[in-house]
Steps between C-alpha positions, in 0.01 A plus 500: 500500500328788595524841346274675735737672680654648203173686464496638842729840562841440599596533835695830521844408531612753830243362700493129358836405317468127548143497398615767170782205424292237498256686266780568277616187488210323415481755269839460328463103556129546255676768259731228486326241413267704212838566340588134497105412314580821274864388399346125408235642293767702304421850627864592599423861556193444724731247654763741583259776630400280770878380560569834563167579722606163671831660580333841608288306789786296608712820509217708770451201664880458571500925580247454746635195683848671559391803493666577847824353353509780209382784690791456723766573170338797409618827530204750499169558673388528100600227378337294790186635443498436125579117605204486683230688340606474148758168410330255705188514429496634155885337352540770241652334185706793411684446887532105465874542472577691819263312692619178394826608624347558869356148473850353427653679767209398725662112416372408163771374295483623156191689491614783284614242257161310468364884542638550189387259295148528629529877344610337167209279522267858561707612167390182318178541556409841415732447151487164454811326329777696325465383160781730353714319671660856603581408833716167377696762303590755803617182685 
């Protein structure tokens, strides 16, 4: 396989949002895939950096293929315009949550939940394990 077009610009994703998915995806499908080699070799953090990246690509790619869909439930000429210049093509971590909830209500099942965990795996990897076990005890 071919990484070429990985190397190339994206295709901006308000004048080319299949073109922007499919970059993403072959992006997320490659992120993927590192964090698979990374998680064999024993390098769980690096392994759940590129989950998460993974998860990030999947998620723009997703934004910009329904991207009509979403616009459609929001309320505000503001919030439309952050969708498009901002989320999509940028999926800020710190707005993963919300926008997972527009994906789910675009008709993705579940995609705050698995959301979720890909934040825990973003957590994992910038402090690792929790060898107090302090979060067992809150439970």
């Amino acid at each position: 396989m071919s990484t070429a077009a990985l190397e190339k610009p994206l295709p901006k994703p308000q004048r080319d949002p299949v073109g922007y998915a499919a970059a993403r995806a072959l992006e997320a499908l490659l992120e993927a895939l590192l964090a698979l080699r990374f998680l064999e070799e024993g390098y769980t953090r690096n392994a759940a950096g590129k989950a998460f990246q993974a998860w990030r690509a999947l998620t723009a790619a997703i934004l910009a293929l329904e991207r009509d869909k979403i616009v459609k439930k929001l309320r505000n000429r503001e919030q439309i315009k952050w969708l498009l210049e901002k989320a999509i093509p940028r999926v800020p971590t710190g707005r993963l949550k919300p926008l997972a909830r527009l994906v789910e209500e675009a008709g993705y099942p579940d995609y705050t939940h698995y959301t979720s965990t890909a934040l825990e795996l973003h957590d994992y990897q910038y402090h690792g394990p929790d060898p107090s076990g302090g979060v067992q005890q809150i439970s």
